[in-house]
Every structure is written in C-alpha cells, then in structure tokens.
N, C-alpha and C positions, 0 to 999 in steps of 0.2 A: 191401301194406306195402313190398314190396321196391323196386313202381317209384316211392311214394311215397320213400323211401331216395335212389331212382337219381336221382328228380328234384333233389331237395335237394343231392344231392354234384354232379349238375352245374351247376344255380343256383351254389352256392359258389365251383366251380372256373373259370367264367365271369365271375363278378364280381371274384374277383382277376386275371384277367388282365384286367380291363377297366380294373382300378385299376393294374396294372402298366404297360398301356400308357397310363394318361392320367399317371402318375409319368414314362415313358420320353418322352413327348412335351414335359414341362413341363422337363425336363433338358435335353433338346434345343434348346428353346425357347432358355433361360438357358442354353448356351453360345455359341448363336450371337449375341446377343446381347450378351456379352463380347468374342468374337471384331469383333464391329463396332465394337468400343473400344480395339482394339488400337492405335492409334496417339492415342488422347485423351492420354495425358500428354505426348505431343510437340508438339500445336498449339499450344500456349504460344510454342513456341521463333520460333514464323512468324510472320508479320506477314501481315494477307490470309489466313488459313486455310480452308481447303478439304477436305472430307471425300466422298469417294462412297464406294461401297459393289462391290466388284466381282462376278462370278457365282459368285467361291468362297464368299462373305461376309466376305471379309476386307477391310479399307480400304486405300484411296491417299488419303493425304493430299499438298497442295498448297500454295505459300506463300512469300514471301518469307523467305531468312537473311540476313541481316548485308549488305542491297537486291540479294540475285539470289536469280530463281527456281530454288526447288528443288521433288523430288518424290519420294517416300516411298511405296516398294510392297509388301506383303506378300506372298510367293507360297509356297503348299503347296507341297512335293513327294514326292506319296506314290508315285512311283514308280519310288523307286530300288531297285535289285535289291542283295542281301547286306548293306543298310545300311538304320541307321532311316531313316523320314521325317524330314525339315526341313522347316521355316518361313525362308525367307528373305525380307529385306530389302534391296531394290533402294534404295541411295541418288544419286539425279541430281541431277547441276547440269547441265538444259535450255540451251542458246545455243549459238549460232555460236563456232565458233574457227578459230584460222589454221593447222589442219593439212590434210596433205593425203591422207593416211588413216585408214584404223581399225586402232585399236592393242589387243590385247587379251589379256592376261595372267589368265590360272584355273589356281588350286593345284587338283593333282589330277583334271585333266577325268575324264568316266566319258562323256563323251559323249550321253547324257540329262537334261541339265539343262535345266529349264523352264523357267527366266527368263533365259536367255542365248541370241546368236547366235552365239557362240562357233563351232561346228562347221559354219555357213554361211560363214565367212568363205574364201577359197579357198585361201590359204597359209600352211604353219605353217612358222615356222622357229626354227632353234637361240636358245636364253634364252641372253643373253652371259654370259661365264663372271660369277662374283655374285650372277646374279641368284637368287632362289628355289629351290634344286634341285629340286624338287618340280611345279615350275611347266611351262605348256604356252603359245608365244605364236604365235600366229595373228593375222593382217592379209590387206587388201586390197588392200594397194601394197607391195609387200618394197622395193622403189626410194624410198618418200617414208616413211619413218617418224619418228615424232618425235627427237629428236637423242640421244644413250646417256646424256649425261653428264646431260640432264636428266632424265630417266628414273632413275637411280644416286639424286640425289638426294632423291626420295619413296617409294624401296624400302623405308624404315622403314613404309611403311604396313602393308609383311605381318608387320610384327612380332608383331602381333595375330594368333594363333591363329584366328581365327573371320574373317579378309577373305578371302572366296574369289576377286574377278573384282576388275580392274581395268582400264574400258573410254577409252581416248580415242580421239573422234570427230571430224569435223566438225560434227555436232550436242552436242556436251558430252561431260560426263564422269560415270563411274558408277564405284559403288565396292557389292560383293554381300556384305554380311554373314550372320552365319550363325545368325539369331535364337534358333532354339531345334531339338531333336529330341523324336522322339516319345517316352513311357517307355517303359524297353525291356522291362521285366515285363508292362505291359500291352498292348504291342504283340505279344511276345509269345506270350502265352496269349490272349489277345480280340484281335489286329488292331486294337486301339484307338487311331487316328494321331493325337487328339486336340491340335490344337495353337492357343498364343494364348488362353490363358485367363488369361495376365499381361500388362498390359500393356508396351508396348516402356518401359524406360527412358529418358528424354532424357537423362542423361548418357552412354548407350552412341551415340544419335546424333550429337551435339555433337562431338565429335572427326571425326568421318567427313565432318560437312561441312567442318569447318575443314581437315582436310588436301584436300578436294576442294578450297576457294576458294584454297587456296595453291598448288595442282601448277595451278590455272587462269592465277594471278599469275605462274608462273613463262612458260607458255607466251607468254604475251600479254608477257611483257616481253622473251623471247626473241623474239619476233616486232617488237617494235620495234627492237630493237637490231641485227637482221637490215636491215631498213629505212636507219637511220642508216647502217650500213655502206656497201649499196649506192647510197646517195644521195649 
C-alpha cells in the first residue's frame, strides 16, 4: 500500500511539473513572440518597410521617412551593474555627410553600453560650457569637429529626459533613446529583465526622426554655404 501511495504522489508530482513546464514554455513562446512586434506600430510611419529579426529576438526595422533611409534597433542591455536593465532604441539616419569626423555626445556614460562606440572613440574632450552638464563628448578628430554654434542649435534634443547618445558621423547620424527598463520588483526578487512586451509607440519615434532630418538639413546647408564662400 505504501509504495502503491509512493507511486501515485510521484505520478502526481511529475505531471505538474510537466504541466508547469509546458505552461513555462508556452509563456515563453508568447513573449518572444511579442518581443518580435516590437517595432510593428512604427512600420506604418516608412515607406519600403523592412523587418528582421536579430539574435536577441528583438527587431530592426528599415525604410524610407519623409525619402531617406532610416533604421530602427532595439537593443537589450542586461548588463549594467547598480541599474535596471534597458531596452534601447538606436534611431539612424544612414548616408554620407560632409563631416570630417565623429562627434559623439552620451548623458551619463558608465562605459558598458552595448549599443554604442562611444569608449572606442580615442579622445574625449571638455562639453563647451551649455552643453548637457551631465554629458561626456568623445571624437576622432579634436581638430575637425562639427562647428559649436551648430551644434547650440539642436541641444534642445536632450530636453527629453530619455535621449541618451547623439552620434554625427561621416556615415550619418543616430540619436539612442531610452525605451523602457526592467520592473524593478520583479527584477528584483526573480532577475526578471523581461522587456518589450509593449510595442514601441510611433509618436515617441516621430519627433527623433524629425529632429535627425533637420540637424542633417542644417549640416548639408552649412556645407553649402562653406562652398559659396570659398568659391
């Protein structure tokens, strides 16, 4: 009787966990799932839309704004130390421009930031008085940087609490928003980094392109009128 007993409590105790894990896999399933939607309410905004799927499972989307390509990244980072995980959102505007270095402005480096070259870049020097006090700027030319005053005039971008990087390139320009953190209760007590289970808003990206196509309009017409001068 008893190992008929024994038998039966572990039969039972084996079918719930068999039912626990095929509930824990189906959870699983349907976040990642989500997670690969994370940028469906923004392909609207593109023209040419483009969706892959990266090794974290989170999407890049691709696509024309208002006829230039843009490109849209979501990147985890569960590995910052004293602070929740983030979810950010790398927004680029891809192309050639007429600088002759990389310019690159991050509120608060920590120095492990996964979606940034921030800390490759070789010199950091003083943010001119104005700018961000908060802020850290590093380039690759201290001698050819973009010009201050036009720079002054898109520093409204960090008014937004959540712009962390603002990159100009000779390959374009990025602006690193700061989608979401992990919750802090369930981070917490379970390590749970869970993120991107909402999708991104296109009104939060809609602003991010438009102040990229205009800090672009300004450089390219600054670069004309550099032109006319010397001509």
């Amino acid at each position: 009787m008893e190992q008929l007993l024994f038998g039966l409590l572990a039969a039972g105790l084996g079918a719930a966990l068999a039912v626990q894990l095929w509930r824990g896999r189906g959870a699983g399933r349907r976040r990642s799932a989500t997670r690969a939607r994370f940028f469906d309410a923004c392909a609207g905004l593109l023209g040419d839309s483009r969706i892959t799927i990266a090794p974290t499972g989170f999407p890049r989307l691709g696509g024309r704004y208002r006829g230039l390509p843009v490109d849209l990244q979501a990147v985890p980072d569960t590995l910052t130390f004293r602070k929740l995980p983030a979810l950010w959102v790398l927004v680029t505007l891809p192309g050639p421009l007429p600088v002759r270095s990389t310019f690159d402005l991050m509120i608060r480096p920590t120095g492990v930031e996964p979606f940034s070259n921030f800390n490759r870049l070789p010199d950091q020097i003083d943010a001119p008085e104005g700018f961000p006090p908060d802020c850290a700027v590093r380039t690759d030319a201290p001698l050819a940087l973009p010009d201050e005053a036009l720079l002054r005039r898109h520093l409204g971008l960090f008014a937004a609490a959540r712009v962390k990087e603002l990159v100009i390139s000779p390959k374009g320009l990025r602006l690193v928003w700061l989608a979401e953190e992990a919750h802090r209760g369930r981070y917490l007590l379970y390590r749970d980094a869970e993120m991107g289970q909402t999708p991104f808003p296109p009104e939060q990206v809609m602003p991010l392109l438009d102040a990229l196509i205009a800090l672009r309009a300004d450089i390219l017409n600054a670069e004309l009128s550099e032109e006319r001068l010397s001509a």
